[in-house]
N, C-alpha and C positions, 0 to 999 in steps of 0.2 A: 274863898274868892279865887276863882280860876284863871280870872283875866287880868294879869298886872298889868295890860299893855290899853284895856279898854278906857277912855273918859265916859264918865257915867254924867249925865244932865240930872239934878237935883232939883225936886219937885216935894212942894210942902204936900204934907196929908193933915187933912181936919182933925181928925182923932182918929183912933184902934176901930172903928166902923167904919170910916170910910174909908182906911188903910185894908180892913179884907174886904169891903165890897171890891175896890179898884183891884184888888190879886185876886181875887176870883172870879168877875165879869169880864176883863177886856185881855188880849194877850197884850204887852208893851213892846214896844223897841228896845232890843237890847244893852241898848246905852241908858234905858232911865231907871230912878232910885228912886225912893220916895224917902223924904225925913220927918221924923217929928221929937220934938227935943233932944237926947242925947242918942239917939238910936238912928240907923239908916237900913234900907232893904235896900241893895243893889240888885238888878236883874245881871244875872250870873249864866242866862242860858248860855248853850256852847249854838243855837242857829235860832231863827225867830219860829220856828216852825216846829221845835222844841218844845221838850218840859219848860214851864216856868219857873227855873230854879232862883233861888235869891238869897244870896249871902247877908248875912242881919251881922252889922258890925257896931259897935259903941264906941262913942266918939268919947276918948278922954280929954276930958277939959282941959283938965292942969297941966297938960303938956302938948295937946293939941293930936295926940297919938290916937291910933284907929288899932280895934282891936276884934277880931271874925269870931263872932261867938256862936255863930249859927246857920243852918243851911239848909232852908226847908223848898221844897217842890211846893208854889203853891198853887199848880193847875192842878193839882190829883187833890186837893180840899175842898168841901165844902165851903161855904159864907162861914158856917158855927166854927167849923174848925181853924180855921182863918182866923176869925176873930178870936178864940183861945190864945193861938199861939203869939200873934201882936200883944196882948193883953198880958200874956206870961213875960215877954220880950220887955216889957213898957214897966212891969211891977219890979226887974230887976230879977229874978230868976233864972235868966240867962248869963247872966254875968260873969260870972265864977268854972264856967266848963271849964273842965279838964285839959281838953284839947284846944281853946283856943290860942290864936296866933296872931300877932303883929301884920297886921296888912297896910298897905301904902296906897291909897285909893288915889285917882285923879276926878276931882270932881268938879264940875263948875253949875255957874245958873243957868239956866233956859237962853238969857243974852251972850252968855261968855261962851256957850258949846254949840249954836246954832243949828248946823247939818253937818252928820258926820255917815260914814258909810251906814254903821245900823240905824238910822232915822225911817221911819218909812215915808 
């Protein structure tokens, strides 16, 4: 996660299919994330007109702590690959890097972040 200063808008995804169709059909506003149970993709791009980079972070329950397990581009995926890596993300596979790190997200809903400079 590159942006500790960003508020990300938190948007439900139906399942790991419609979490890579939505990352690989539409570019997003840089402020949106998508969640689906303990897992989040923030859109991480550094301009809207960028990669679509997106930090995959795990939400720990039992203390409420975030933790960046992952960092994939997902404009340079297909749909297939898309859906792999969600799916790898969602089985728990990712969990465990090596490299991850303690991140401090600012997140709110759709009503609580309304417009902010990256909204388009």
């Amino acid at each position: 996660m590159m942006h500790d200063d960003r508020i990300w808008r938190l948007n439900p995804a139906e399942s790991a299919e419609d979490l890579a169709r939505k990352l690989t059909a539409t570019t997003w506003c840089c402020c949106t994330a998508f969640v689906i149970g303990r897992y989040l993709w923030l859109n991480d791009a550094t301009s809207p007109d960028g990669g679509q980079e997106y930090a995959v972070l795990l939400h720990r329950e039992r203390d409420g702590s975030f933790v960046q397990i992952e960092s994939i581009t997902f404009s340079w995926c297909r749909y297939d690959e898309a859906l792999q890596f969600v799916e790898q993300t969602l089985r728990g596979e990712d969990d465990c890097k090596a490299w991850a790190r303690p991140v401090q997200p600012t997140l709110k809903t759709a009503a609580e972040h309304g417009r902010c400079p990256h909204c388009a």
